[in-house]
N, C-alpha and C positions, 0 to 999 in steps of 0.2 A: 338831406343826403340821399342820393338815388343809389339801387341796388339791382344787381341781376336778379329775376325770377326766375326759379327753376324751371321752370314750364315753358319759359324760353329758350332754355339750352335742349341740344339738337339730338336726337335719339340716332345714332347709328346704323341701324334698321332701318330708318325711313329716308332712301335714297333710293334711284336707278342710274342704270347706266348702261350709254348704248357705243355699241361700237359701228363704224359705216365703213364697211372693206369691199374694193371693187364698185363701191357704188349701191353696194345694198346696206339695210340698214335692221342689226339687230339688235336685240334686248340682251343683255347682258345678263340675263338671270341667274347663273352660273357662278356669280361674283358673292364671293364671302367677305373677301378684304380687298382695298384698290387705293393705293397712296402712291401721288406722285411729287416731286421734290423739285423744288429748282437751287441749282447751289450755285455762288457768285463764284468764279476767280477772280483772284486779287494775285497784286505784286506788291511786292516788299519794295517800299520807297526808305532810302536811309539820305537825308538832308543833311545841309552843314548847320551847325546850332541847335541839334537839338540832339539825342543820344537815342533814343526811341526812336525802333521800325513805326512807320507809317504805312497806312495798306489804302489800294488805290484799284479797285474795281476795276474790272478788264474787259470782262464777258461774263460768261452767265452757261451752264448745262442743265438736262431736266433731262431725269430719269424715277422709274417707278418700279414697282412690282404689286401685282397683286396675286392673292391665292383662293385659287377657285376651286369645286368641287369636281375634281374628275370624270365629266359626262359631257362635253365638250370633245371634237377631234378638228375642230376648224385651227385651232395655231399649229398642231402638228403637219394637220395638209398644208400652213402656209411653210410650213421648215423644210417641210420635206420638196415643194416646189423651189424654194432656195439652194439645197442640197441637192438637187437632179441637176435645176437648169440656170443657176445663179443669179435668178429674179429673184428677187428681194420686194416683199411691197411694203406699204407705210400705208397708214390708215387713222383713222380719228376715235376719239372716244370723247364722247358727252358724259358728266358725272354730273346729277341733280341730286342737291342735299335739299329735304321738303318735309319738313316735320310738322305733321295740321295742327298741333296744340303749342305751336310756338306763334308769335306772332312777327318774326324775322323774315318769312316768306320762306322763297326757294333762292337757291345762288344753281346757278350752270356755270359749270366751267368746261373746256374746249379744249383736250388736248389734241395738238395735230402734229401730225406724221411723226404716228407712234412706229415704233420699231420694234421689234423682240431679241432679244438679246437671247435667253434659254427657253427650251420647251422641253416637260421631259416629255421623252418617246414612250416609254410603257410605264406601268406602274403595278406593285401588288404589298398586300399587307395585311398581313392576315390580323392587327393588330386594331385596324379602322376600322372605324364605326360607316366612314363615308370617306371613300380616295376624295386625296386633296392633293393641289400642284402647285407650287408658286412660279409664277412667271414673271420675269423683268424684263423692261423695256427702257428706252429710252424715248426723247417725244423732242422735238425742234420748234414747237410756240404753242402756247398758248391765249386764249381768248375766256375772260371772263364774260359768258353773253349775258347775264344777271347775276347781280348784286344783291348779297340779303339786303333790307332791310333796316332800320334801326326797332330796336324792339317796343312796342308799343306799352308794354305792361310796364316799362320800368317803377319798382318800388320806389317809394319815398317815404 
């Protein structure tokens, strides 16, 4: 009987993530939390013979949010570029999950033409330890450019 090793499963911490807006290309360092989602639409198919909705994939949306540490002003200057002159821009993020004591490797995944949906503009609190923001977007495809792995430790 084969078993997960712990030591394969993936530490949280040991990722990056880079965002490339304009054509330049940064490190993401700022990033505490970064989850992105793809949800299917479906339609309700109702047949003859049988009494039970059936559901029938249509499309597909991907959105996310992630919440970063408040030392960042780069989404705010992209909001506020929106909110002046109605540019809007779209931009990529690379997420590399790579934790050296697993034997799964690294996976990249590719999101493209992320979007932001909120930014807050200012922020205070005299209750933090460390200003945090969460920011949601939305993203139109993605690209798995590497694949973990299969883990090499597996118990038996």
């Amino acid at each position: 009987m084969t078993f997960l090793r712990a030591s394969d499963t993936l530490s949280g911490q040991e990722g990056r993530a880079y965002a490339t807006i304009n054509g330049q290309t940064e490190e993401m360092f700022y990033v505490k939390t970064l989850e992105a989602t793809v949800e299917k639409q479906k339609a309700e198919v109702k047949t003859l013979g049988r009494r039970g909705v059936q559901h029938k994939a249509t499309g597909w949306s991907g959105s996310g949010t992630m919440t970063i540490f408040y030392m960042t002003s780069r989404f705010r200057q992209m909001m506020l570029e929106y909110m002046k002159t109605g540019i809007d821009q779209y931009f990529s993020i690379i997420v590399t999950n790579e934790d050296p004591s697993s034997t799964v490797g690294a996976q990249r995944i590719m999101l493209k033409d992320v979007n932001l949906d909120s930014v807050i503009m200012a922020s205070l609190d005299t209750e933090s330890d460390a200003l945090e923001e969460e920011v949601a977007f939305t993203f139109e495809d993605v690209e798995l450019v590497q694949p973990f792995a299969a883990p090499a430790n597996a118990g038996q």
